[in-house]
PDB file with one MODEL, atoms N, CA, C and O in Angstrom:
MODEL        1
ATOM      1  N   UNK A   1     124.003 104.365  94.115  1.00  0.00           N
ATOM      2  CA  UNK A   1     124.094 102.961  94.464  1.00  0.00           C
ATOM      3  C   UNK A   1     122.835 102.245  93.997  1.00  0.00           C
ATOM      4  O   UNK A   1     121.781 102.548  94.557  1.00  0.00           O
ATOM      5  N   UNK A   2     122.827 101.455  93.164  1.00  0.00           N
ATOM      6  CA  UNK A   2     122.031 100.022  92.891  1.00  0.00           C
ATOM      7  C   UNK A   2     120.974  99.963  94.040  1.00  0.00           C
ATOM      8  O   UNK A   2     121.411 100.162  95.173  1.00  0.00           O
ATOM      9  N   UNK A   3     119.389  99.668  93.866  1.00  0.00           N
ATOM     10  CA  UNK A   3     119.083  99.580  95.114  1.00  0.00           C
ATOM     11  C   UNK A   3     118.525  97.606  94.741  1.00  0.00           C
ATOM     12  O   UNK A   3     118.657  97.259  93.567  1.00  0.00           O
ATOM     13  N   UNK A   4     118.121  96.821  95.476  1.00  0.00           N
ATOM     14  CA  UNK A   4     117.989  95.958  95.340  1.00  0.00           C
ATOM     15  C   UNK A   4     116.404  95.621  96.628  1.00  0.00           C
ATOM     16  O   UNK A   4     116.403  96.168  97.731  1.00  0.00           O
ATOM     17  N   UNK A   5     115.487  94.881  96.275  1.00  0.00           N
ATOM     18  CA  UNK A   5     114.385  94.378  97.161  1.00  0.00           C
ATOM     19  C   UNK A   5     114.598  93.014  97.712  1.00  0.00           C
ATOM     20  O   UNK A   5     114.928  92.078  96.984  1.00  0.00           O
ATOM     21  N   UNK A   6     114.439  92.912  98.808  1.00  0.00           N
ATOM     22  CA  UNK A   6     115.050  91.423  99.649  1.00  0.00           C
ATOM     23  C   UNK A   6     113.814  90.426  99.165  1.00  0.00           C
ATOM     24  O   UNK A   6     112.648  90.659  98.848  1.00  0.00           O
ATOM     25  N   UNK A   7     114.694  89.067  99.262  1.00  0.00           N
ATOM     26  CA  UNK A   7     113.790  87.871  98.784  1.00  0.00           C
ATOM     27  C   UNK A   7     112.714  87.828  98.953  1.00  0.00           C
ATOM     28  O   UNK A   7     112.048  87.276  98.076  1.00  0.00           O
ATOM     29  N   UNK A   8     111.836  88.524 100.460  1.00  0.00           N
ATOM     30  CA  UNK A   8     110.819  88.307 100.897  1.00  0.00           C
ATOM     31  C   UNK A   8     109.673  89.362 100.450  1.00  0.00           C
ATOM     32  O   UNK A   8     108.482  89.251 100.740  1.00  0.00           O
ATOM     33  N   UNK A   9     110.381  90.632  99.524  1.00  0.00           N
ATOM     34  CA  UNK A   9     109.338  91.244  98.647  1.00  0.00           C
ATOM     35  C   UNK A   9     109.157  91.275  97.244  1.00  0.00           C
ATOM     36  O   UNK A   9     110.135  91.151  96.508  1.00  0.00           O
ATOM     37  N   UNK A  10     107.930  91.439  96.757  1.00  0.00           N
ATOM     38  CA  UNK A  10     107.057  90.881  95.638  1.00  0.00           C
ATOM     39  C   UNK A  10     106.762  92.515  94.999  1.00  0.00           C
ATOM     40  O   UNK A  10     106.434  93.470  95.704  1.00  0.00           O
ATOM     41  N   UNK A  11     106.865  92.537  94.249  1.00  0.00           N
ATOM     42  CA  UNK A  11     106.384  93.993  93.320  1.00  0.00           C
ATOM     43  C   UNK A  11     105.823  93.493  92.409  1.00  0.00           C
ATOM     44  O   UNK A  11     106.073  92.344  92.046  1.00  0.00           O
ATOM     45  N   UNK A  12     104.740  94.428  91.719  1.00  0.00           N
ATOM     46  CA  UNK A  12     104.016  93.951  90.654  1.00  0.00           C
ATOM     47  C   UNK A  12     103.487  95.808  90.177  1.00  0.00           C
ATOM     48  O   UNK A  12     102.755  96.498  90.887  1.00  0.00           O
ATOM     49  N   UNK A  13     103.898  96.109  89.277  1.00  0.00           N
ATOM     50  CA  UNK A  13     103.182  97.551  88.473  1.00  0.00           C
ATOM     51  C   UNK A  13     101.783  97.421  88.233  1.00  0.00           C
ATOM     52  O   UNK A  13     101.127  96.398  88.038  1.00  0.00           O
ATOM     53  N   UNK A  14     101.322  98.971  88.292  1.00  0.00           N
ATOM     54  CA  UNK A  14      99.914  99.049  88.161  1.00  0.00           C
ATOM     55  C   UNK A  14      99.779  99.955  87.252  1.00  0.00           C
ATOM     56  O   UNK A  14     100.768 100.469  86.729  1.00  0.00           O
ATOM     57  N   UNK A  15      98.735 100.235  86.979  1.00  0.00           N
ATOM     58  CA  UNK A  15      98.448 101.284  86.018  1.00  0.00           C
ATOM     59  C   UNK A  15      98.470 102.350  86.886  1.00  0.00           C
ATOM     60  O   UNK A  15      98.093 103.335  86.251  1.00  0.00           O
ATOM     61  N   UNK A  16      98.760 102.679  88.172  1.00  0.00           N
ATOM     62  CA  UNK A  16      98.853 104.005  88.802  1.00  0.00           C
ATOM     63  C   UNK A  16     100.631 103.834  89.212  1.00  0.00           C
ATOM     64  O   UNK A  16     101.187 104.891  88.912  1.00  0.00           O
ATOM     65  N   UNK A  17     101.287 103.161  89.599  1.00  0.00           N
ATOM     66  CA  UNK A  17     102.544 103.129  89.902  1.00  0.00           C
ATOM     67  C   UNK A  17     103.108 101.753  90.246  1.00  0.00           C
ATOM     68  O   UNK A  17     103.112 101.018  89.258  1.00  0.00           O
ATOM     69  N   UNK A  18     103.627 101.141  91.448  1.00  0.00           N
ATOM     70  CA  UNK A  18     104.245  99.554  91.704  1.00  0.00           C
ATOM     71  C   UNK A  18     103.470  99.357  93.420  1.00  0.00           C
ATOM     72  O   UNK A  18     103.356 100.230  94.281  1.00  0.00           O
ATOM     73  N   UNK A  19     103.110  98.162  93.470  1.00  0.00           N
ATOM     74  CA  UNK A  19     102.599  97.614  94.819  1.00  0.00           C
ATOM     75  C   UNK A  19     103.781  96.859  95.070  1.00  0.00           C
ATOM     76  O   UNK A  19     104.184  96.022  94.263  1.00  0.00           O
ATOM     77  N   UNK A  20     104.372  97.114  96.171  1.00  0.00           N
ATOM     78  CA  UNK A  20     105.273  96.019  97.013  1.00  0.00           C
ATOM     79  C   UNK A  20     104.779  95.365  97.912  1.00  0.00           C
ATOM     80  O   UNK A  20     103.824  95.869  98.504  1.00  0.00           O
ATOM     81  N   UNK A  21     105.174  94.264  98.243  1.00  0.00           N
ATOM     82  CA  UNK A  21     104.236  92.817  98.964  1.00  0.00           C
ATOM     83  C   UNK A  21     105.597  92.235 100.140  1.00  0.00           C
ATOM     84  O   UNK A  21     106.406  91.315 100.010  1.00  0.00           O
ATOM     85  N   UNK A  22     105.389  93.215 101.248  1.00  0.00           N
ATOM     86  CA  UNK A  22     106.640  92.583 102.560  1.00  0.00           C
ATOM     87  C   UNK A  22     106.071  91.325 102.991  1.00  0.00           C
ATOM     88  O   UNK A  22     105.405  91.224 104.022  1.00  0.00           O
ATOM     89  N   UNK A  23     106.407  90.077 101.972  1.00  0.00           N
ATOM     90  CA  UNK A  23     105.850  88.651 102.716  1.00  0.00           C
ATOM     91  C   UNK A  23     105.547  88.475 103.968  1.00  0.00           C
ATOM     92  O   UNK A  23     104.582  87.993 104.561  1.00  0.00           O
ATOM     93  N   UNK A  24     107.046  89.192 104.423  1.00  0.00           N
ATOM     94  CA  UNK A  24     107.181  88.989 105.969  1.00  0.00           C
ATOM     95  C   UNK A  24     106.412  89.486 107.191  1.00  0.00           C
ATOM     96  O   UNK A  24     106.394  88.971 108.310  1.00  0.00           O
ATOM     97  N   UNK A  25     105.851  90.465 106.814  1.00  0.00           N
ATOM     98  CA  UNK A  25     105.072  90.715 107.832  1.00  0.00           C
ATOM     99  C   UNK A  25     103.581  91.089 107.541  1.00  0.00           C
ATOM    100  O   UNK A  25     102.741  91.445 108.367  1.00  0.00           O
ATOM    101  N   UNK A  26     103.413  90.914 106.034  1.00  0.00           N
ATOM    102  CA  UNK A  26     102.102  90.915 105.229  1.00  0.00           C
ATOM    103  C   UNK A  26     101.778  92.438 105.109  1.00  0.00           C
ATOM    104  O   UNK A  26     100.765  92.689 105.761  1.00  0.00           O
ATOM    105  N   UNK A  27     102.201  93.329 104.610  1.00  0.00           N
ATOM    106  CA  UNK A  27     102.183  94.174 104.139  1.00  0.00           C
ATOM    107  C   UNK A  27     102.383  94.771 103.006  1.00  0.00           C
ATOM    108  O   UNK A  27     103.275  94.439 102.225  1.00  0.00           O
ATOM    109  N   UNK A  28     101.439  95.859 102.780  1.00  0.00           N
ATOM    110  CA  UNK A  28     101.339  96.260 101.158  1.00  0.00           C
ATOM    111  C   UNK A  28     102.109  97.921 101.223  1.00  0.00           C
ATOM    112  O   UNK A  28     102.090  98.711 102.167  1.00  0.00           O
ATOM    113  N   UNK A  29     102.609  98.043 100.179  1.00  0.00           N
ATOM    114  CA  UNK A  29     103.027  99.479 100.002  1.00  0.00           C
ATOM    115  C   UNK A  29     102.402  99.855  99.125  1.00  0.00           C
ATOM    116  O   UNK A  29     101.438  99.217  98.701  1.00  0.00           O
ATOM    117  N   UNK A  30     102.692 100.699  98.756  1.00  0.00           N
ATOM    118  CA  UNK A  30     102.193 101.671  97.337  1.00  0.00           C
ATOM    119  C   UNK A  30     102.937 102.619  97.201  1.00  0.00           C
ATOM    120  O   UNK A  30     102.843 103.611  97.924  1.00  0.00           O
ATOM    121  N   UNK A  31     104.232 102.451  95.811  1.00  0.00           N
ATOM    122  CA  UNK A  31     104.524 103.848  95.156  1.00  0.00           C
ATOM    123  C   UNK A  31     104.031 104.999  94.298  1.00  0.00           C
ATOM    124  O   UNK A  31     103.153 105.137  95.150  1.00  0.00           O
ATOM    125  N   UNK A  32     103.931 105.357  93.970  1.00  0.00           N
ATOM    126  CA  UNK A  32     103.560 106.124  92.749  1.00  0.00           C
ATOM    127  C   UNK A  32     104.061 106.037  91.679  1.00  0.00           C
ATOM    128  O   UNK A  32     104.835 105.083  91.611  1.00  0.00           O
ATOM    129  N   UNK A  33     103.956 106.721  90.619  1.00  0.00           N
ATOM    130  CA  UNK A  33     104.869 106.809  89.684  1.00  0.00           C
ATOM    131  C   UNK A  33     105.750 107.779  89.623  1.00  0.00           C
ATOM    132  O   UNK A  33     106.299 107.725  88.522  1.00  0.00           O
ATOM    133  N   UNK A  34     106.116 108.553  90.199  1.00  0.00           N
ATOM    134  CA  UNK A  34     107.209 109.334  90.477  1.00  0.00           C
ATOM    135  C   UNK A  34     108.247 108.186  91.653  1.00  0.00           C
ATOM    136  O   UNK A  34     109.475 108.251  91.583  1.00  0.00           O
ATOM    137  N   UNK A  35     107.693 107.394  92.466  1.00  0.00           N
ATOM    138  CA  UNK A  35     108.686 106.535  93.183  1.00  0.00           C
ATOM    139  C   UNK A  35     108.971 105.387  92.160  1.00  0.00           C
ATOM    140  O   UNK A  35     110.059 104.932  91.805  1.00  0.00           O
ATOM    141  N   UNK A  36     107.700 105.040  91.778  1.00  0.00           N
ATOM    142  CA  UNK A  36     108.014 103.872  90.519  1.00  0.00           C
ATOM    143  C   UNK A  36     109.237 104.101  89.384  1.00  0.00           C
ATOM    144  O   UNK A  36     109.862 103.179  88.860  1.00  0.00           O
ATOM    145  N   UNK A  37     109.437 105.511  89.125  1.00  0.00           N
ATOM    146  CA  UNK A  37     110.173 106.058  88.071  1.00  0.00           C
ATOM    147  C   UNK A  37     111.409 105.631  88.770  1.00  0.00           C
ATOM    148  O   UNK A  37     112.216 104.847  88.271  1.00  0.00           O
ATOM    149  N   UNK A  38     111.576 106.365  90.362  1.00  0.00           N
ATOM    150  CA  UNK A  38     113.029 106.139  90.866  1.00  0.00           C
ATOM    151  C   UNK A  38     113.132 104.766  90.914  1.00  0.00           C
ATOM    152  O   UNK A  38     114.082 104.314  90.276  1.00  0.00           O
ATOM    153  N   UNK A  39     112.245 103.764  91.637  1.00  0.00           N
ATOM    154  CA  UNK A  39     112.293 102.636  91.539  1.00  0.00           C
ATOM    155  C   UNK A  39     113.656 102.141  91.062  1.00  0.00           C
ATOM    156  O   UNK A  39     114.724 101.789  91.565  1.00  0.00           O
ATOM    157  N   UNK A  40     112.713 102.384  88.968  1.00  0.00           N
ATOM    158  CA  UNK A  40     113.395 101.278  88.055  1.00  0.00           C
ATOM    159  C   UNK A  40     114.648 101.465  87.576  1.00  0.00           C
ATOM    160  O   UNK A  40     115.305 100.600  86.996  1.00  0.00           O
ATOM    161  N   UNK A  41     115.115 102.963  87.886  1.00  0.00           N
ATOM    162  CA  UNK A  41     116.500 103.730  87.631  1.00  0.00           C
ATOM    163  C   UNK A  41     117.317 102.881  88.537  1.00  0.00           C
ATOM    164  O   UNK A  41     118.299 102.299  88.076  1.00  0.00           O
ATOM    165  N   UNK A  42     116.908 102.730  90.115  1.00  0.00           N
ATOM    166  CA  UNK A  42     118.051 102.386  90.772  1.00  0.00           C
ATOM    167  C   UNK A  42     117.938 100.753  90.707  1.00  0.00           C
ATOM    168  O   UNK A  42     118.935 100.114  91.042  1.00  0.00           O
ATOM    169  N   UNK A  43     116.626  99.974  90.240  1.00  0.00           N
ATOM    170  CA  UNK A  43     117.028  98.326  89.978  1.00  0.00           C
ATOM    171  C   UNK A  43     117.814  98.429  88.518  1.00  0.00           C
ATOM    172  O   UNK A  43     118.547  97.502  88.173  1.00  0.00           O
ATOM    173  N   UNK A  44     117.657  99.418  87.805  1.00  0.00           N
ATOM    174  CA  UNK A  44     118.662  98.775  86.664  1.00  0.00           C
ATOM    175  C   UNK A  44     120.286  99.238  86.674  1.00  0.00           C
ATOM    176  O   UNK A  44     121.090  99.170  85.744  1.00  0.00           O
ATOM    177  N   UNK A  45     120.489  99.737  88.064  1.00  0.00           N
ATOM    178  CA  UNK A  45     121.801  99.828  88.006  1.00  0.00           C
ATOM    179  C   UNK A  45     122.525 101.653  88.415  1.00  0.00           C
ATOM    180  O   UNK A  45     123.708 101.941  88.597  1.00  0.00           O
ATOM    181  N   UNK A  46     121.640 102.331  88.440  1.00  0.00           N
ATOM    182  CA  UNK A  46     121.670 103.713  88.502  1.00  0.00           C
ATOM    183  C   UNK A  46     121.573 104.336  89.536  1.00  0.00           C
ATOM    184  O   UNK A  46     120.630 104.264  90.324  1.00  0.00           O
ATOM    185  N   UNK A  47     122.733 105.144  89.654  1.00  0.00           N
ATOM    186  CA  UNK A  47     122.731 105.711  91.314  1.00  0.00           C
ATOM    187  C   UNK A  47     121.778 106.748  91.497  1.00  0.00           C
ATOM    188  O   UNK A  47     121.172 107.170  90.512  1.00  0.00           O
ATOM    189  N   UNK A  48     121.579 107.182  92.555  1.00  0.00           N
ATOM    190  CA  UNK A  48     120.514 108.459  93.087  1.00  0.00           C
ATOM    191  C   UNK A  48     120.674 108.899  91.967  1.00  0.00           C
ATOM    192  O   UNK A  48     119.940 108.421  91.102  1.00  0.00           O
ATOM    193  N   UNK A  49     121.706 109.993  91.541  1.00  0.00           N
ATOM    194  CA  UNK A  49     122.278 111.116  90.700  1.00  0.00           C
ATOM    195  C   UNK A  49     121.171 110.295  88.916  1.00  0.00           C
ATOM    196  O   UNK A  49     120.346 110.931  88.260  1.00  0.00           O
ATOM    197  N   UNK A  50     121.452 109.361  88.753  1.00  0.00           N
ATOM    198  CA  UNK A  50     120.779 108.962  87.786  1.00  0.00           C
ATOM    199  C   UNK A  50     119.155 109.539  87.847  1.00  0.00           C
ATOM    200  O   UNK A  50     118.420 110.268  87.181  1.00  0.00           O
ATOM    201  N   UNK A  51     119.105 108.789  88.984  1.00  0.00           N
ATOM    202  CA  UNK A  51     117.271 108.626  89.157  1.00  0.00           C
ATOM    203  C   UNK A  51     116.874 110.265  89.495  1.00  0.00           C
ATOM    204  O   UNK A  51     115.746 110.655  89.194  1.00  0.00           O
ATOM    205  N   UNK A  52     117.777 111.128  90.083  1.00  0.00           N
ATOM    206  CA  UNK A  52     117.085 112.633  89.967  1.00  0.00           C
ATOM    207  C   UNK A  52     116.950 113.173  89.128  1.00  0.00           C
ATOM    208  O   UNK A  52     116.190 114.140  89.072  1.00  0.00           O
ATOM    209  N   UNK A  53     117.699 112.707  88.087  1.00  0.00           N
ATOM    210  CA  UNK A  53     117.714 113.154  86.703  1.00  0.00           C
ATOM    211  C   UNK A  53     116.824 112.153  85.514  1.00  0.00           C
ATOM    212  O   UNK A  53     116.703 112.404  84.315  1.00  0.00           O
ATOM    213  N   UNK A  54     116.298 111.033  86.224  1.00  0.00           N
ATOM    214  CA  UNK A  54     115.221 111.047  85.270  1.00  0.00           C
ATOM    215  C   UNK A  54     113.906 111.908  85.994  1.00  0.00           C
ATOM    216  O   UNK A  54     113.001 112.239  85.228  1.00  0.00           O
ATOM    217  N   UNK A  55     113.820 112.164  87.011  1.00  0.00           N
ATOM    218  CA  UNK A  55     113.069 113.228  87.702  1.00  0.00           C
ATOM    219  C   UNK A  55     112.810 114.241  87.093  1.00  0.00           C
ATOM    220  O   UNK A  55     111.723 114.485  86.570  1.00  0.00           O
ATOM    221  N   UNK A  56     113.873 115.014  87.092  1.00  0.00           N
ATOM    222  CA  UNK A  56     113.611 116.314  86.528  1.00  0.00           C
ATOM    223  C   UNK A  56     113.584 116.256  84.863  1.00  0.00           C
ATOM    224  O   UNK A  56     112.979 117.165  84.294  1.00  0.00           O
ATOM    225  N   UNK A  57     114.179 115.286  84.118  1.00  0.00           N
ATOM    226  CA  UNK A  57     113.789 115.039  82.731  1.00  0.00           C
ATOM    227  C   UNK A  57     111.873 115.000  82.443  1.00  0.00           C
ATOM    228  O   UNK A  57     111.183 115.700  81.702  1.00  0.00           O
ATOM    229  N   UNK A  58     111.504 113.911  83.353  1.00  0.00           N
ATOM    230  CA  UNK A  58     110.256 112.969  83.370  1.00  0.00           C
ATOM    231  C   UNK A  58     109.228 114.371  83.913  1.00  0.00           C
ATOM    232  O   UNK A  58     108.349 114.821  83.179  1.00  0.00           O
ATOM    233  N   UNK A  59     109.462 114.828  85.031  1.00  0.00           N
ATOM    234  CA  UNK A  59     108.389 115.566  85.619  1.00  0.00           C
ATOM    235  C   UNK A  59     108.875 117.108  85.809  1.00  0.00           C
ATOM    236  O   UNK A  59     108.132 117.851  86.451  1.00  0.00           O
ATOM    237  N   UNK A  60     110.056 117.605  85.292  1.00  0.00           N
ATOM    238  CA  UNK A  60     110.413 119.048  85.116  1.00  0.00           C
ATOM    239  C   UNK A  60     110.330 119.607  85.873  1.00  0.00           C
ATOM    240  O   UNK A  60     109.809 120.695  85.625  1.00  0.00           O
ATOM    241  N   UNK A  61     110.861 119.287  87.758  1.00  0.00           N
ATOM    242  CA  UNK A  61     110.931 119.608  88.471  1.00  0.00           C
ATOM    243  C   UNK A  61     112.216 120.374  89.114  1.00  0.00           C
ATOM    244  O   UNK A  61     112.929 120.434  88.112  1.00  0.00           O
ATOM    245  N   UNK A  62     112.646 120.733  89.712  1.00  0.00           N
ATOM    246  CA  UNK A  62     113.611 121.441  90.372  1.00  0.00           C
ATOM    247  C   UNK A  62     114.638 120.371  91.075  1.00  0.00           C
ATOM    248  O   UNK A  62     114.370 119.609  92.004  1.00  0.00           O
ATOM    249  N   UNK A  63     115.726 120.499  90.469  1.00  0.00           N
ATOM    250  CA  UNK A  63     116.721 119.634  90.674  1.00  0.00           C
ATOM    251  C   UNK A  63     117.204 119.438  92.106  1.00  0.00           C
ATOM    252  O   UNK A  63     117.536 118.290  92.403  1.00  0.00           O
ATOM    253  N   UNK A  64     117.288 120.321  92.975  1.00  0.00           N
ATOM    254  CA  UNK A  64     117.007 120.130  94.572  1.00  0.00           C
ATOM    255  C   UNK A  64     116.017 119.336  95.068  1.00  0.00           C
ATOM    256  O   UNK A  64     116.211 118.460  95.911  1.00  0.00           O
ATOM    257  N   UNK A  65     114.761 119.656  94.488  1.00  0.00           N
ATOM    258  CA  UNK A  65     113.247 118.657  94.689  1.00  0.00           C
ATOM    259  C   UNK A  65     113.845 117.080  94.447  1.00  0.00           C
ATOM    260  O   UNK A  65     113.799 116.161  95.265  1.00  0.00           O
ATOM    261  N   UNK A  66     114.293 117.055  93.378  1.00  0.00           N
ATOM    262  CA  UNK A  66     114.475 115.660  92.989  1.00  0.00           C
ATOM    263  C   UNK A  66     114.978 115.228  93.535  1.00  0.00           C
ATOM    264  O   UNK A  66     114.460 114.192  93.952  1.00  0.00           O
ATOM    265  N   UNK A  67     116.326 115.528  94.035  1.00  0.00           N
ATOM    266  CA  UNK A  67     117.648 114.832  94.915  1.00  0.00           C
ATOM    267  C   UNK A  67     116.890 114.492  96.537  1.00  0.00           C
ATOM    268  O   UNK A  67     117.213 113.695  97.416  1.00  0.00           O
ATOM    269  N   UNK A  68     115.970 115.304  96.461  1.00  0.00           N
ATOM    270  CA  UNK A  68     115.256 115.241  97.952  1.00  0.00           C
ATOM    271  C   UNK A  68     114.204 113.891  98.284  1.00  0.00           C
ATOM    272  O   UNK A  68     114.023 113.135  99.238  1.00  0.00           O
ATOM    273  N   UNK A  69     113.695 114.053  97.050  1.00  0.00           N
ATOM    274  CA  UNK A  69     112.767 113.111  96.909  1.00  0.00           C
ATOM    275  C   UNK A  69     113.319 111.337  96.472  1.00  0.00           C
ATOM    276  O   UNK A  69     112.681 110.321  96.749  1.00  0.00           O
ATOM    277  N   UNK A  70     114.182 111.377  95.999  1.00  0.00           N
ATOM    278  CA  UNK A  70     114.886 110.433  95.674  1.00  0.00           C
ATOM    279  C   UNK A  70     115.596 109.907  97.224  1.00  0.00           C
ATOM    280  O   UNK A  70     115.312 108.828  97.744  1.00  0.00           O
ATOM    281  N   UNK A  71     116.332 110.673  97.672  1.00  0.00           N
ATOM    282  CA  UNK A  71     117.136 110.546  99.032  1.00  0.00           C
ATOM    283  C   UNK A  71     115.976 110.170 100.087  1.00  0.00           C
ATOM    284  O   UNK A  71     116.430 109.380 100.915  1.00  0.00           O
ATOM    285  N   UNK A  72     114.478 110.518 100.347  1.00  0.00           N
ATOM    286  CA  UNK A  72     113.667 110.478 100.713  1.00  0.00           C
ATOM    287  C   UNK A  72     113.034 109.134 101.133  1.00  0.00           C
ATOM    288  O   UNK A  72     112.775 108.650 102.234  1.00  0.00           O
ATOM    289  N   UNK A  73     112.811 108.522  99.328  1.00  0.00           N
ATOM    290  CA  UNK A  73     112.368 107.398  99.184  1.00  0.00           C
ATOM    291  C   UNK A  73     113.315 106.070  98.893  1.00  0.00           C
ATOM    292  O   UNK A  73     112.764 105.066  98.441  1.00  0.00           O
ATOM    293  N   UNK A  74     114.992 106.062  99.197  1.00  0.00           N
ATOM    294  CA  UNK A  74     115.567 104.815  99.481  1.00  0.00           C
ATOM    295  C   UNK A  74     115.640 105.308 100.968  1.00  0.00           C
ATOM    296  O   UNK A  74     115.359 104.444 101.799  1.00  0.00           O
ATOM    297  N   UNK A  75     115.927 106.383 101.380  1.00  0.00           N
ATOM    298  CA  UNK A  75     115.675 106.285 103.246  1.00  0.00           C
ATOM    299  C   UNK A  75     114.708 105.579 103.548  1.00  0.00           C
ATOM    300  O   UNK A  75     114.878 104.562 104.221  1.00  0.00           O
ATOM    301  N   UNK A  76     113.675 105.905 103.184  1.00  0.00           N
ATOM    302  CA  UNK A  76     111.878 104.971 103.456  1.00  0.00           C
ATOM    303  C   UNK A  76     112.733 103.160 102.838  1.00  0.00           C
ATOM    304  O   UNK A  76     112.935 102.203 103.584  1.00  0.00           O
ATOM    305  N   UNK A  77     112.868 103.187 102.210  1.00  0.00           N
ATOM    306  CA  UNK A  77     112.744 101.955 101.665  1.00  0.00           C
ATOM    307  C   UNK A  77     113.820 101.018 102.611  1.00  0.00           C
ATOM    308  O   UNK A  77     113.254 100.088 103.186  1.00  0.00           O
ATOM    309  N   UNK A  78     114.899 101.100 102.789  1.00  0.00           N
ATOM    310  CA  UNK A  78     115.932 100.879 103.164  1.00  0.00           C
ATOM    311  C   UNK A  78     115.548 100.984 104.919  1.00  0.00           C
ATOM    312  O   UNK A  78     116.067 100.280 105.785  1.00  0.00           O
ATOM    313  N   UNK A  79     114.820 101.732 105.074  1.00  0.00           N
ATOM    314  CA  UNK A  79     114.434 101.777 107.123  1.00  0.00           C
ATOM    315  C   UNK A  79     113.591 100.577 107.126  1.00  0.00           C
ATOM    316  O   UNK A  79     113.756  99.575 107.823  1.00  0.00           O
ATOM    317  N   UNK A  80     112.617 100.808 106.219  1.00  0.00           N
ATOM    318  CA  UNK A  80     111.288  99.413 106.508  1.00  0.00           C
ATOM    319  C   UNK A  80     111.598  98.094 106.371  1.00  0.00           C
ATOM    320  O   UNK A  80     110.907  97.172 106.807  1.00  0.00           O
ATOM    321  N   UNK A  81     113.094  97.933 105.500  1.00  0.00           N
ATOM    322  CA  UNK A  81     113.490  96.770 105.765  1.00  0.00           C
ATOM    323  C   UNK A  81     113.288  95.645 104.072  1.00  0.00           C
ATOM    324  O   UNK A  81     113.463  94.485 103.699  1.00  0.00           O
ATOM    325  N   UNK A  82     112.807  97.012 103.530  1.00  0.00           N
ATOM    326  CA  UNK A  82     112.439  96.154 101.880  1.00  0.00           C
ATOM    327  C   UNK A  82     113.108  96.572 100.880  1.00  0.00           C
ATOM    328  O   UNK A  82     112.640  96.632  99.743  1.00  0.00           O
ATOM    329  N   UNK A  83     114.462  96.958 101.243  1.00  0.00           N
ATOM    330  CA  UNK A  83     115.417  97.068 100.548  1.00  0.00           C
ATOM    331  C   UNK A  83     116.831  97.812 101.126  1.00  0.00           C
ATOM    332  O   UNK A  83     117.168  98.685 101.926  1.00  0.00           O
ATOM    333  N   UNK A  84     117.406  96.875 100.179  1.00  0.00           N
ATOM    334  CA  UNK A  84     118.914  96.695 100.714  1.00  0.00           C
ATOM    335  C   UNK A  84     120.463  97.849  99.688  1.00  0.00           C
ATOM    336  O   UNK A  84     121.638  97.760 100.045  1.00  0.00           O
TER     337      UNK A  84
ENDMDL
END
């Protein structure tokens, strides 16, 4: 599933991974680039299954790892309220 960031957050990439900006309650995140990677898979349209597999393409990890880590970080994202 597509993941999408609500009106009230701001992302901007870094040279280490993406800062998200929750207007709403003034808070900063910080992904990495392994979340940054899943990130941009699931804003351009790409379900989990996509984004574990640029995982294990990108960082040659263990295809269980990936699905974990992926499932991991839209749970996080999706609880805190900065994405839908």
């Amino acid at each position: 599933m597509a993941l999408r960031f609500g009106a009230d957050v701001s992302t901007a990439e870094t040279g280490y991974g993406t800062v998200l900006l929750d207007q709403r309650r003034g808070q900063y995140f910080e992904l990495n680039p392994t979340g940054t990677l899943i990130v941009r898979v699931l804003m351009a349209g790409g379900d989990e299954a996509a984004a574990a597999d640029a995982l294990v393409e990108e960082y040659d990890i263990d295809r269980a790892r990936a699905e974990e880590d992926v499932a991991a970080l839209v749970a996080e994202l999706r609880t805190s309220g900065l994405a839908a």
